[in-house]
DODRENKOL-261049 format. One record per residue: x, z, y of N, C-alpha, C in turn; residue number from 0. Coordinates in steps of 0.2 Angstrom, whole numbers, padded with zeros to 4 digits. Layout:
   n.east    n.up   n.north   ca.east   ca.up   ca.north   c.east    c.up   c.north   seq
        X       Z         Y         X       Z          Y        X       Z         Y   NUM
...
//
This chain:
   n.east    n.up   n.north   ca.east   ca.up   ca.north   c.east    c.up   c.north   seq
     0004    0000     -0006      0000    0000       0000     0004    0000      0006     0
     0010    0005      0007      0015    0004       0012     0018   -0001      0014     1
     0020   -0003      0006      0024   -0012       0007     0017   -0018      0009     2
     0014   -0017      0010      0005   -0021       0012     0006   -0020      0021     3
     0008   -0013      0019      0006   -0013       0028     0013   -0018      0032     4
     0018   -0015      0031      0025   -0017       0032     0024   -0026      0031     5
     0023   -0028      0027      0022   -0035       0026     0018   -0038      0030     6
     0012   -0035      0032      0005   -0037       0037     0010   -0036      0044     7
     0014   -0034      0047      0019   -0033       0052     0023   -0039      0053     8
     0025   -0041      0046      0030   -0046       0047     0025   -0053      0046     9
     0019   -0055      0044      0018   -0059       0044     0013   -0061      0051    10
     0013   -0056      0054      0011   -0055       0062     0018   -0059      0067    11
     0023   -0056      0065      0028   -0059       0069     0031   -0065      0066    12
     0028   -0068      0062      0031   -0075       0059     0025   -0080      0059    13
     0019   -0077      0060      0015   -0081       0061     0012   -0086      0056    14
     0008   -0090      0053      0005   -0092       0048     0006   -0100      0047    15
     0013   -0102      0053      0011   -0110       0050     0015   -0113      0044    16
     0020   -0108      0041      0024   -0107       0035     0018   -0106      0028    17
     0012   -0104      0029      0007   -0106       0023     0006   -0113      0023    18
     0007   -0119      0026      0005   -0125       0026     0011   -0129      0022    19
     0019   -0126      0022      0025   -0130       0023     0022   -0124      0013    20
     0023   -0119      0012      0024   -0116       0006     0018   -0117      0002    21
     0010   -0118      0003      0006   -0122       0000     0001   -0125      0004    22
     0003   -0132      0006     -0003   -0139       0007    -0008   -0137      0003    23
    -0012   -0142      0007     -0019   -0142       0003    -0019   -0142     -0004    24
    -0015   -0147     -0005     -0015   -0151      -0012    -0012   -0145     -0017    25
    -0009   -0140     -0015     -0007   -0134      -0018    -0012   -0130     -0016    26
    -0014   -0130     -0014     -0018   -0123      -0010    -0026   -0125     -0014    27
    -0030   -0130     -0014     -0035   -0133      -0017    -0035   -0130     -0026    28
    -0028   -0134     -0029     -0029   -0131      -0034    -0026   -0125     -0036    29
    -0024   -0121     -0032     -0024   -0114      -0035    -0032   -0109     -0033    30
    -0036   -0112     -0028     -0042   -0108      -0027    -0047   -0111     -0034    31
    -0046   -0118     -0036     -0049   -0120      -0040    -0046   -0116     -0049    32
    -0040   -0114     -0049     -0038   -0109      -0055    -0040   -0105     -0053    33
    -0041   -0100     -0049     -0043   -0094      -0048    -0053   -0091     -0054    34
    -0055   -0098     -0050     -0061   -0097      -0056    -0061   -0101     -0063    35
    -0057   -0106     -0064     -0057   -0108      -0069    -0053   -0103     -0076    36
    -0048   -0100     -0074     -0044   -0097      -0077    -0049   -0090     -0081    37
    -0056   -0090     -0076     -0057   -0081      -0077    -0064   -0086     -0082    38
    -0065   -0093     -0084     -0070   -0096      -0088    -0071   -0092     -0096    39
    -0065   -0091     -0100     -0065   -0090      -0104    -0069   -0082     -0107    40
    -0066   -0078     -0101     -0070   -0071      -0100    -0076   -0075     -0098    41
    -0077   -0077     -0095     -0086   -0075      -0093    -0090   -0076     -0101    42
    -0087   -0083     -0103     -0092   -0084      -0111    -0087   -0080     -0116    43
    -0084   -0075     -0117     -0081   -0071      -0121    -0088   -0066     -0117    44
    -0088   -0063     -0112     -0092   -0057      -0112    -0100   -0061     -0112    45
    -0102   -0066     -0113     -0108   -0069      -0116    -0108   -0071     -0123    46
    -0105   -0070     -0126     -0104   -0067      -0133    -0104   -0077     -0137    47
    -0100   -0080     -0134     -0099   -0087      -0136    -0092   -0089     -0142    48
    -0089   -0085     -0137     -0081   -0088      -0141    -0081   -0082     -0145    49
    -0080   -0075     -0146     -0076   -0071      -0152    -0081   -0066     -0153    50
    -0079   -0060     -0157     -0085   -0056      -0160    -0084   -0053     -0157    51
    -0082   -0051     -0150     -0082   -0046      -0144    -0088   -0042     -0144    52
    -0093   -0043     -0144     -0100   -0039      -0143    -0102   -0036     -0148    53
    -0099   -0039     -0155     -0101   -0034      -0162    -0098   -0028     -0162    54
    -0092   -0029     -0159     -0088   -0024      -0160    -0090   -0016     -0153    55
    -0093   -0019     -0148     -0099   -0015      -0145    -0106   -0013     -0148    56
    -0107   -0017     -0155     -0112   -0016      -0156    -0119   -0020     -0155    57
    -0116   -0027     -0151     -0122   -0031      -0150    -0120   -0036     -0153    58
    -0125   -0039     -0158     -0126   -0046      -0161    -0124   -0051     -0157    59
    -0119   -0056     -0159     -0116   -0062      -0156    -0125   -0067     -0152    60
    -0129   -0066     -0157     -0135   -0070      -0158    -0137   -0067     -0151    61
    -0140   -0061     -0150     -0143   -0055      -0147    -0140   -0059     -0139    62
    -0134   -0058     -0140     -0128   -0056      -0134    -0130   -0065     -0130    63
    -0128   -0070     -0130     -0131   -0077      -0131    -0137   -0079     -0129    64
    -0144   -0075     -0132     -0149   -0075      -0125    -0149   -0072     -0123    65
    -0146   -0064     -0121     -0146   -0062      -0115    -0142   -0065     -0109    66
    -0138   -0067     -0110     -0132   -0070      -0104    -0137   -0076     -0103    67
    -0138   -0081     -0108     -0140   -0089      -0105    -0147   -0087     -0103    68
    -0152   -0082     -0103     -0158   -0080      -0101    -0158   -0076     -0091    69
    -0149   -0073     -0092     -0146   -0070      -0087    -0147   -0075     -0080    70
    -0143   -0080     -0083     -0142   -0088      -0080    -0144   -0091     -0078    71
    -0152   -0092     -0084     -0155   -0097      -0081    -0161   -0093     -0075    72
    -0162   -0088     -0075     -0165   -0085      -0069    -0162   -0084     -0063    73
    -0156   -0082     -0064     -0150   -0085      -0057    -0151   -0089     -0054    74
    -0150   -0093     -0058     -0149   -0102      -0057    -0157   -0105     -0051    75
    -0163   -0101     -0057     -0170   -0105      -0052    -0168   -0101     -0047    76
    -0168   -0094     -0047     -0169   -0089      -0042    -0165   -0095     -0036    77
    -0159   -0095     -0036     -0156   -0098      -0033    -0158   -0103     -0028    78
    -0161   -0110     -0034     -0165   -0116      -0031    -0171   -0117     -0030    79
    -0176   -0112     -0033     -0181   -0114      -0029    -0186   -0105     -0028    80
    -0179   -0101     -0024     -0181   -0095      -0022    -0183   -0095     -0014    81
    -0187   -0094     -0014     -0187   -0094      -0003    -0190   -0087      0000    82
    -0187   -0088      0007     -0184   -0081       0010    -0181   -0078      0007    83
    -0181   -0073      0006     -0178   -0065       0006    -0175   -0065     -0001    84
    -0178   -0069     -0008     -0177   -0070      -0012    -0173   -0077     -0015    85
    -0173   -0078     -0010     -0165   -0086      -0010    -0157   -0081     -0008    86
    -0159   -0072     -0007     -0152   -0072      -0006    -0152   -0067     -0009    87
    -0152   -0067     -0015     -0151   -0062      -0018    -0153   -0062     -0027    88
    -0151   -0071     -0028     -0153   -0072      -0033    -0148   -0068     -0037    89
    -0141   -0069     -0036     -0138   -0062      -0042    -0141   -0056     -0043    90
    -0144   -0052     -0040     -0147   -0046      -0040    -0155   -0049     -0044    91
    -0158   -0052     -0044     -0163   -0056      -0048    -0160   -0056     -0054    92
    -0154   -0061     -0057     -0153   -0062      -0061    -0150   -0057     -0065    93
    -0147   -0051     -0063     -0145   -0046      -0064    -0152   -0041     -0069    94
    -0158   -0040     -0063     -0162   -0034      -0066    -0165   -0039     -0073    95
    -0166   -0046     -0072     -0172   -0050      -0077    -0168   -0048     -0082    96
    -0161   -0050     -0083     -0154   -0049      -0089    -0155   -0042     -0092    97
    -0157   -0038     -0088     -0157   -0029      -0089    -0162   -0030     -0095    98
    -0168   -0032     -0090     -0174   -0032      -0093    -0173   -0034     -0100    99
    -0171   -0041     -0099     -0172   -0044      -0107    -0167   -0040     -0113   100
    -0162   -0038     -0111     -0158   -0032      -0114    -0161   -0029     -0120   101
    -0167   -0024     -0114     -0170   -0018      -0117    -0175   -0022     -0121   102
    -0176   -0027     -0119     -0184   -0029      -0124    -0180   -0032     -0133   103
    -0172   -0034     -0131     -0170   -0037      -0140    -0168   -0027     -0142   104
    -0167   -0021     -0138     -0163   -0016      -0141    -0157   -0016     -0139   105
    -0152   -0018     -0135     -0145   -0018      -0134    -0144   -0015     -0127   106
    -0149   -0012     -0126     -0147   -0007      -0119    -0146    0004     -0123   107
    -0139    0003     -0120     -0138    0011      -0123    -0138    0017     -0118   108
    -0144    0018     -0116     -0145    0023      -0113    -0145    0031     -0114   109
    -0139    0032     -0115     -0138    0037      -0119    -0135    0043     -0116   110
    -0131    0039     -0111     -0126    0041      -0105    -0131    0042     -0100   111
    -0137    0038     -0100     -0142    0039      -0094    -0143    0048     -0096   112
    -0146    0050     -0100     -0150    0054      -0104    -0145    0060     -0102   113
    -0136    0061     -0105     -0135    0067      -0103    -0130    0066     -0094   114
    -0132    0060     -0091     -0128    0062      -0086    -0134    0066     -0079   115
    -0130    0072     -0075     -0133    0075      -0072    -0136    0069     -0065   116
    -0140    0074     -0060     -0142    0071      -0056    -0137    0069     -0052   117
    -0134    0077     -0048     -0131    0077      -0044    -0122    0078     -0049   118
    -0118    0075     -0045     -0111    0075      -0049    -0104    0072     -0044   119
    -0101    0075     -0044     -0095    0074      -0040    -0091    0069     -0044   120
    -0088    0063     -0042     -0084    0060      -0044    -0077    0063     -0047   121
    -0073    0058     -0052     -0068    0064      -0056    -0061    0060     -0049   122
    -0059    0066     -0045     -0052    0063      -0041    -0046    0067     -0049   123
    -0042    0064     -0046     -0037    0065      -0049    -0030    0065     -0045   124
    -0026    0072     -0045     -0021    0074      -0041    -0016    0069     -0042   125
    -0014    0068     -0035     -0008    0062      -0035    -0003    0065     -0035   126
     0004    0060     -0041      0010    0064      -0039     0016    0058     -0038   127
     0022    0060     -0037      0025    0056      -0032     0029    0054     -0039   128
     0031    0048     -0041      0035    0045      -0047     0039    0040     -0044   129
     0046    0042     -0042      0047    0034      -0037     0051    0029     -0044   130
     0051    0033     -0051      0053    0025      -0054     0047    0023     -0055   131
     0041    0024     -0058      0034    0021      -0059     0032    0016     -0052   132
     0035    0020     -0045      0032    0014      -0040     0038    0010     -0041   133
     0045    0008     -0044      0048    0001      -0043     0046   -0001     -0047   134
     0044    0002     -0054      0041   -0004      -0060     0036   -0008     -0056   135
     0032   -0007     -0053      0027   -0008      -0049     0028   -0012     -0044   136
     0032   -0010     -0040      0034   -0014      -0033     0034   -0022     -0033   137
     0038   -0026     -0038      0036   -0034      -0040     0031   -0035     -0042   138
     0027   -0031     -0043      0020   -0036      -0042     0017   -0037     -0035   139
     0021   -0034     -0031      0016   -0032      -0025     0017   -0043     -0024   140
     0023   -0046     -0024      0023   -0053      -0022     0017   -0057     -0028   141
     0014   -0055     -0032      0010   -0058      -0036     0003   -0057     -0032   142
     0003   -0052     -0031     -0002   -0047      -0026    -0006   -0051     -0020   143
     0003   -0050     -0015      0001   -0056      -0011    -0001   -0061     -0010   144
     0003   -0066     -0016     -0001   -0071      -0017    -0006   -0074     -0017   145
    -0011   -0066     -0023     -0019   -0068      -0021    -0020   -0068     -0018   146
    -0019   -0060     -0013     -0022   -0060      -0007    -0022   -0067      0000   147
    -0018   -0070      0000     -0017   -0077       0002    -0024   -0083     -0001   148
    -0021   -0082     -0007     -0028   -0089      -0012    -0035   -0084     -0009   149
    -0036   -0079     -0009     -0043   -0077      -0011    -0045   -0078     -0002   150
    -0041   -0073      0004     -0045   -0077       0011    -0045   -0082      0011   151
    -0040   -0088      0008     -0044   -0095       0010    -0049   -0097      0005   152
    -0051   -0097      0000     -0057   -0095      -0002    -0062   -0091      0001   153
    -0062   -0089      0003     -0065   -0084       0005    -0066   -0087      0015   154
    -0062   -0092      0016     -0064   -0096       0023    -0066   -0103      0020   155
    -0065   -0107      0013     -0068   -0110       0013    -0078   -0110      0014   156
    -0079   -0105      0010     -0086   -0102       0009    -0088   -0102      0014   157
    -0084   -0098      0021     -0089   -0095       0028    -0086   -0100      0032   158
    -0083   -0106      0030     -0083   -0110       0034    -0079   -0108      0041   159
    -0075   -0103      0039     -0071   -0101       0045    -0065   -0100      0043   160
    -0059   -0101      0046     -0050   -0101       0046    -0048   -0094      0046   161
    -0050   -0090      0043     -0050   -0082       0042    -0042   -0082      0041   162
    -0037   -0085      0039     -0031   -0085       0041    -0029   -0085      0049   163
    -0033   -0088      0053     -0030   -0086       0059    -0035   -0082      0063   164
    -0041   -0082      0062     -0043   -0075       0066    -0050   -0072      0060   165
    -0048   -0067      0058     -0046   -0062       0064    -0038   -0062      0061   166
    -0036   -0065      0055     -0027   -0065       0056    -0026   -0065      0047   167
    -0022   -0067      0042     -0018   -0064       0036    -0016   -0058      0040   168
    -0013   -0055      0045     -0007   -0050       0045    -0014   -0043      0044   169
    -0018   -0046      0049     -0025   -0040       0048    -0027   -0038      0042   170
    -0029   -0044      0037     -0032   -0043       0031    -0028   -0038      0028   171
    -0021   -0041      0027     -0016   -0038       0021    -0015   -0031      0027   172
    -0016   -0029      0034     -0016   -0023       0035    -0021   -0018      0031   173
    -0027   -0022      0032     -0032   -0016       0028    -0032   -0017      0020   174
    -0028   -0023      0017     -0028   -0020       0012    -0023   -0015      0008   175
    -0017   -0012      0013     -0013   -0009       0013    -0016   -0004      0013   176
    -0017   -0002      0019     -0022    0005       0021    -0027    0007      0016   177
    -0028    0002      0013     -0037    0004       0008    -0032    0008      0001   178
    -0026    0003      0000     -0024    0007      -0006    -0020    0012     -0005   179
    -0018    0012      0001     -0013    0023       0003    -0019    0029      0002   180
    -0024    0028      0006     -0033    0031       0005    -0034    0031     -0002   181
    -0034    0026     -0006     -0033    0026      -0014    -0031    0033     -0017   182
    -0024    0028     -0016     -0019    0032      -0019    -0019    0040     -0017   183
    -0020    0043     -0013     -0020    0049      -0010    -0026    0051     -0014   184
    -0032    0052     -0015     -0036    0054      -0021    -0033    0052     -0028   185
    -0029    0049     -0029     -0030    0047      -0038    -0033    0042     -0040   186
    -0036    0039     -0034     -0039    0033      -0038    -0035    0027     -0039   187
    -0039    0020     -0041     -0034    0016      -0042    -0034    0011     -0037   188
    -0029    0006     -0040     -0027    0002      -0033    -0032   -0002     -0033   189
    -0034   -0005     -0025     -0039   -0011      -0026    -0037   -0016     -0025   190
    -0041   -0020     -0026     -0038   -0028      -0025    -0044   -0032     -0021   191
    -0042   -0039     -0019     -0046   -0043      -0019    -0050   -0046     -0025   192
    -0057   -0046     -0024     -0061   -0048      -0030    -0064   -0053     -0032   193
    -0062   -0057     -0035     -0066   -0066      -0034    -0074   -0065     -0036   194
    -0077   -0061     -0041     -0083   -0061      -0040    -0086   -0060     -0033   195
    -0086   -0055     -0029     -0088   -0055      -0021    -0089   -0060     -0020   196
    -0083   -0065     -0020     -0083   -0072      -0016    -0087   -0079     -0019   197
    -0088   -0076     -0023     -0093   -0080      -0029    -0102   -0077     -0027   198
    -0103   -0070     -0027     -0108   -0067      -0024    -0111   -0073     -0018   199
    -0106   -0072     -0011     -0106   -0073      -0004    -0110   -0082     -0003   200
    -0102   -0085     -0011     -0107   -0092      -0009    -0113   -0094     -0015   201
    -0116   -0088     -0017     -0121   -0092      -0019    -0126   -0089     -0014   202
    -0126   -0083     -0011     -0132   -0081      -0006    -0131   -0084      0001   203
    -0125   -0086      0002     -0122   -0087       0009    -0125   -0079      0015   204
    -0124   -0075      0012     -0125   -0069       0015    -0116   -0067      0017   205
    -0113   -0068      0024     -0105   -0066       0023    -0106   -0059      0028   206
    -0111   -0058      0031     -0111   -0052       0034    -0105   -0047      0033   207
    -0102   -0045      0038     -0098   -0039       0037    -0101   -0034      0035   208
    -0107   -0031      0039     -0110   -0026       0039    -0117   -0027      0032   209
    -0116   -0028      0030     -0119   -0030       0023    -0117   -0028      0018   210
    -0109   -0032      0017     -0105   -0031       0015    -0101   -0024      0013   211
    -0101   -0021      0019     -0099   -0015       0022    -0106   -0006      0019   212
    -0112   -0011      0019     -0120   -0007       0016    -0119   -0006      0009   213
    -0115   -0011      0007     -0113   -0011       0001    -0109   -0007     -0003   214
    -0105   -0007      0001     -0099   -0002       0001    -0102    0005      0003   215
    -0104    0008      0005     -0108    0015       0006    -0113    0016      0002   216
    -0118    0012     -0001     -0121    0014      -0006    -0118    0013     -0012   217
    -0112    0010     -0016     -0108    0012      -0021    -0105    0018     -0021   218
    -0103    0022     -0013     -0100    0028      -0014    -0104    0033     -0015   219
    -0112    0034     -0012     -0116    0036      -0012    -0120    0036     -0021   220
    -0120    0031     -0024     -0123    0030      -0030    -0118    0034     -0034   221
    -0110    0035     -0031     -0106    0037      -0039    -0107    0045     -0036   222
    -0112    0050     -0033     -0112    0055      -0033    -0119    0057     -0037   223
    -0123    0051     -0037     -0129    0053      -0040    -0128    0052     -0048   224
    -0125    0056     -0054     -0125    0055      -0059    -0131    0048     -0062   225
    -0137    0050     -0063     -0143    0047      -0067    -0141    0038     -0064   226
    -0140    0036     -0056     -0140    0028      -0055    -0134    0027     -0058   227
    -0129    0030     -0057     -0123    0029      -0059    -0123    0026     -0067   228
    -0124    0030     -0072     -0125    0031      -0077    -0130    0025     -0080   229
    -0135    0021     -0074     -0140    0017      -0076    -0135    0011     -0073   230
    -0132    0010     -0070     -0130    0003      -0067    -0122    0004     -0072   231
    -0118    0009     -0076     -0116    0010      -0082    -0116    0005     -0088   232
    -0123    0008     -0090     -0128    0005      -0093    -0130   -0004     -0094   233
    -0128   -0007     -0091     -0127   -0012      -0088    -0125   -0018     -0094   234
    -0127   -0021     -0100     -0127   -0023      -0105    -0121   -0029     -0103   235
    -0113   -0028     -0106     -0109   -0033      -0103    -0112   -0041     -0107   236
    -0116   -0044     -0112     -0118   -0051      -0109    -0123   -0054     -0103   237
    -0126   -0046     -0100     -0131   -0049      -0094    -0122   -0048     -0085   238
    -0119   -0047     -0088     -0112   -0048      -0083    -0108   -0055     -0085   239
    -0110   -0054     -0091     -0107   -0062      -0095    -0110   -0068     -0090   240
    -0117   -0066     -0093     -0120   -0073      -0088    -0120   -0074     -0082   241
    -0120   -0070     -0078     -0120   -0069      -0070    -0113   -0072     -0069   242
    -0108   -0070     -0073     -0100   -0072      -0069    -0099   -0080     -0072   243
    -0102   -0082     -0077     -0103   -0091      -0078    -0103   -0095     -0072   244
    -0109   -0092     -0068     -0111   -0094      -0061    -0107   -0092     -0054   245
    -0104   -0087     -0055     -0101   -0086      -0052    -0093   -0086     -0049   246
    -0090   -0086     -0057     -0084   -0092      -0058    -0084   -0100     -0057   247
    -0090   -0101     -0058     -0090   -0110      -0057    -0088   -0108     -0052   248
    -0094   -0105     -0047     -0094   -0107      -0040    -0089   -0107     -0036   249
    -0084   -0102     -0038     -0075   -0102      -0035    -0072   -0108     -0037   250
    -0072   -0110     -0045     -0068   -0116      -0047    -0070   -0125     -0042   251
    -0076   -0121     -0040     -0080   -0128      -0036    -0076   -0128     -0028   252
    -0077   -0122     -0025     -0073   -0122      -0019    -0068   -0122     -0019   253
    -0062   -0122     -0024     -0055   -0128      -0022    -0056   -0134     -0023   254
    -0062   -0137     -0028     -0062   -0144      -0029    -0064   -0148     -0021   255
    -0069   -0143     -0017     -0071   -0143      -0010    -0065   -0144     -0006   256
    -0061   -0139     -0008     -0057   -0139      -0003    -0053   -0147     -0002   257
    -0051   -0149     -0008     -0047   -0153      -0007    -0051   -0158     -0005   258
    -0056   -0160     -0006     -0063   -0166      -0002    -0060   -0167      0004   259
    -0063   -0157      0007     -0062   -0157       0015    -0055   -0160      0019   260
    -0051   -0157      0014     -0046   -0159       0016    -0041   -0165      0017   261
    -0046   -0170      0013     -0043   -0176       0012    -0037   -0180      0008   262
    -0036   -0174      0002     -0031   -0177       0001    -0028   -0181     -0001   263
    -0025   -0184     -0002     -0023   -0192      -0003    -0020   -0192     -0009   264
    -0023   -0193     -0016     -0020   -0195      -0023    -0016   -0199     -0023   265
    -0017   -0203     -0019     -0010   -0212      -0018    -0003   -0208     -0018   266
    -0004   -0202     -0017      0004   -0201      -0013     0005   -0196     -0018   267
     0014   -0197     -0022      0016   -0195      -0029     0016   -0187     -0027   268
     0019   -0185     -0022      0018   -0179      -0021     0012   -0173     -0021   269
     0006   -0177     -0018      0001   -0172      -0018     0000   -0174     -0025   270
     0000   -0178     -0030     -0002   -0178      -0036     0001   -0173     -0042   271
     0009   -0174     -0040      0012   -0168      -0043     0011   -0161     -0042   272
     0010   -0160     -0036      0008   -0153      -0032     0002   -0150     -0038   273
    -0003   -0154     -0035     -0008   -0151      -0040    -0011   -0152     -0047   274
    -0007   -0157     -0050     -0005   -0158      -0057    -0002   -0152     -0060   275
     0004   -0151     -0057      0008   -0145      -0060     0004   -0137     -0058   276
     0002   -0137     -0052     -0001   -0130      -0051    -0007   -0130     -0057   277
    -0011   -0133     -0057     -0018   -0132      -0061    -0015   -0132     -0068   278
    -0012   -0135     -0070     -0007   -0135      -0075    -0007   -0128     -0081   279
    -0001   -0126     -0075      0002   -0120      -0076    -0001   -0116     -0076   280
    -0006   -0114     -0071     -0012   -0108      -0070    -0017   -0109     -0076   281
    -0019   -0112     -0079     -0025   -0114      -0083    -0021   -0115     -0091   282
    -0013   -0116     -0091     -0011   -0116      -0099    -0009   -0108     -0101   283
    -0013   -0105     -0098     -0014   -0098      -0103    -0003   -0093     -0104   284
     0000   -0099     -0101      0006   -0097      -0103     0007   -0089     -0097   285
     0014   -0088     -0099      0015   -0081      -0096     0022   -0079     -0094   286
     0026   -0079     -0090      0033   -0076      -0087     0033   -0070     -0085   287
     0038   -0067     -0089      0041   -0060      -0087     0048   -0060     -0086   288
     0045   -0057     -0078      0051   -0055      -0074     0051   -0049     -0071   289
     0056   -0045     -0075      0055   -0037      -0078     0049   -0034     -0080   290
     0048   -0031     -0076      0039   -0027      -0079     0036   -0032     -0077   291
     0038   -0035     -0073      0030   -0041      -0068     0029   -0045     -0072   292
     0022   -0048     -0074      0021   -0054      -0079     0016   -0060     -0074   293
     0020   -0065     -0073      0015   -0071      -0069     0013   -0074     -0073   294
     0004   -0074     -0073      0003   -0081      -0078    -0005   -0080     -0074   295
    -0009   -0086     -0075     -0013   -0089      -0073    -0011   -0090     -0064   296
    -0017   -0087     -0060     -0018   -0091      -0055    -0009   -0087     -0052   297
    -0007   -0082     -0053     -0001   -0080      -0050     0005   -0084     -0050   298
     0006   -0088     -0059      0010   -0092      -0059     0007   -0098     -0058   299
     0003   -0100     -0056     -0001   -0105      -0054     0003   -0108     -0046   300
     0003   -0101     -0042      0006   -0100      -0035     0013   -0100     -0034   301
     0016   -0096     -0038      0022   -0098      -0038     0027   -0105     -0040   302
     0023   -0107     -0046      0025   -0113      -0046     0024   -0120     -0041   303
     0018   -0119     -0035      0015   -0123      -0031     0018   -0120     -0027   304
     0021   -0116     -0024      0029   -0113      -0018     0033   -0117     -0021   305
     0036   -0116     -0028      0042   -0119      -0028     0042   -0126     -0026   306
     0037   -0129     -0028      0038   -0138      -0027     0038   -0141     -0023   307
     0032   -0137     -0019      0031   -0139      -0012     0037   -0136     -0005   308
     0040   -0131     -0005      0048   -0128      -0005     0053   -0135     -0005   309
     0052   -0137     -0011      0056   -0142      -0013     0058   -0149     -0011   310
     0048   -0151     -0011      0047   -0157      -0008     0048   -0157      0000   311
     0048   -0151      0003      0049   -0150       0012     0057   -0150      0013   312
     0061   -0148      0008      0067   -0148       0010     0071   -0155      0007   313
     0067   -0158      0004      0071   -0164       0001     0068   -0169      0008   314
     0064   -0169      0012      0062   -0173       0015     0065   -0171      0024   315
     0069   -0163      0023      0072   -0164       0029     0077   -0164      0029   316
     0083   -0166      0023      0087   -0170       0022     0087   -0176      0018   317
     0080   -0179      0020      0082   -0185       0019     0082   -0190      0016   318
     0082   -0183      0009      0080   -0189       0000     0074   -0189     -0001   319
     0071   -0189      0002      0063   -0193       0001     0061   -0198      0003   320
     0061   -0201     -0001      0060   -0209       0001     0053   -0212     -0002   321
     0049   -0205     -0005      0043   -0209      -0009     0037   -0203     -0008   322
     0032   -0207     -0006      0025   -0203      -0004     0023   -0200     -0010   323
//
């Protein structure tokens, strides 16, 4: 969280036109477009398609399968042919109908409902200072970054606004510093930026801060009242399954967006390679470890889309590029 804040300082005095030179669109497009493609496999893993994940919870493959594609397909109408109030909030439709259908095959376990109290204080846990556990830790914080990078522009593709330049990158990654020192001082755990949200945001186009912010106060507020806690718990994973199908597309669709918007020109070998190689490498499941740090999917997706575009920028200011 300190190195978050420290970094949001320097990238205040360097300014943001070194994201353009370290990933172009043509990189920039296909790592927002891995960011949900890569999480595809979990969404139909916890919809009980690919493996026996849900037996081993105790819900039938068969079971787990209409409840997610039932989850979905009420999502889906809610979505298109929902009006007012309820065009924005078809996740939360698709969320309660999935509940419902849950309880009516049997695979809802309300058991936890049963013995948790009303009133209940969250569990903190005493922080203690480990400074080898924070350097095994520290190299991720450049994997870290890197999200935090892909996910505001994602997240400015949706709201249609350059949220890298106002209200700033150096702001955002301020407060995501500051959120996890506040964390970390209670015991709890670190946060991150979250691709569902932003999958949320565009299917309702609801980006309200102060929405956003309502939601955040009633999750603190809910984890005091044992019984809601306990019931949103509760919460059967293939009606999460089906909701995040929809909601991962819709990430993997806004880098496909982004690259449209931004015109990129397939003629030219280099955006070709750019985005060949990033989608590539993010999407083949592979994985590099360097020390405790392991980059793979959208992390090494980024990494590898700096290295090339780095490379393609320095070959052309000296000279040896002689081919588009």
């Amino acid at each position: 969280g300190l190195s978050f804040i420290i970094l949001s300082f320097v990238v205040g005095k360097l300014g943001t036109a070194w994201i353009d030179i370290i990933l172009p669109p043509a990189a920039m497009g296909a790592v927002v477009a891995v960011i949900g493609l890569e999480l595809a496999p979990l969404a139909l893993d916890m919809s009980g398609f690919i493996s026996d994940t849900m037996q081993s919870q105790g819900i039938p493959n068969e079971l787990a399968m209409i409840t997610s594609v039932f989850t979905l397909a009420v999502a889906i109408l809610a979505s298109v042919i929902g009006r007012g109030f309820l065009s924005v909030i078809p996740v939360l439709i698709g969320v309660i109908a999935g509940y419902i259908m849950a309880f009516c095959l049997g695979i809802v376990d309300w058991s936890g409902v049963e013995a948790a109290s009303w009133v209940q204080v969250p569990t903190f846990y005493e922080p203690t200072f480990n400074i080898h556990a924070i350097m095994i830790i520290m190299p991720a914080l450049f994997v870290v970054f890197a999200e935090h990078i892909g996910h505001v522009v994602v997240t400015s593709s949706i709201v249609d606004r350059d949220l890298i330049k106002n209200p700033g990158l150096n702001r955002s990654l301020f407060a995501d510093g500051v959120s996890n020192v506040l964390s970390g001082f209670v015991g709890s755990t670190p946060n991150t930026t979250y691709g569902e949200n932003m999958g949320v945001m565009a299917i309702t186009r609801v980006y309200s801060v102060w929405v956003i912010g309502g939601a955040a106060v009633f999750a603190i507020l809910f984890s005091f009242i044992g019984k809601i806690a306990a019931i949103i718990h509760a919460i059967p994973v293939p009606v999460m399954g089906g909701i995040s199908v929809l909601l991962f597309g819709v990430i993997a669709c806004s880098g496909i967006r982004m690259l449209i918007e931004k015109k990129v020109d397939y003629t030219s070998t280099k955006n070709m390679i750019l985005t060949a190689v990033t989608m590539i490498s993010g999407l083949s499941g592979a994985a590099v470890n360097i020390g405790p740090v392991q980059l793979k999917g959208m992390g090494l997706a980024v990494v590898c889309g700096m290295i090339l575009s780095i490379t393609f920028y320095i070959l052309s200011k000296i000279g040896l590029d002689n081919k588009e």
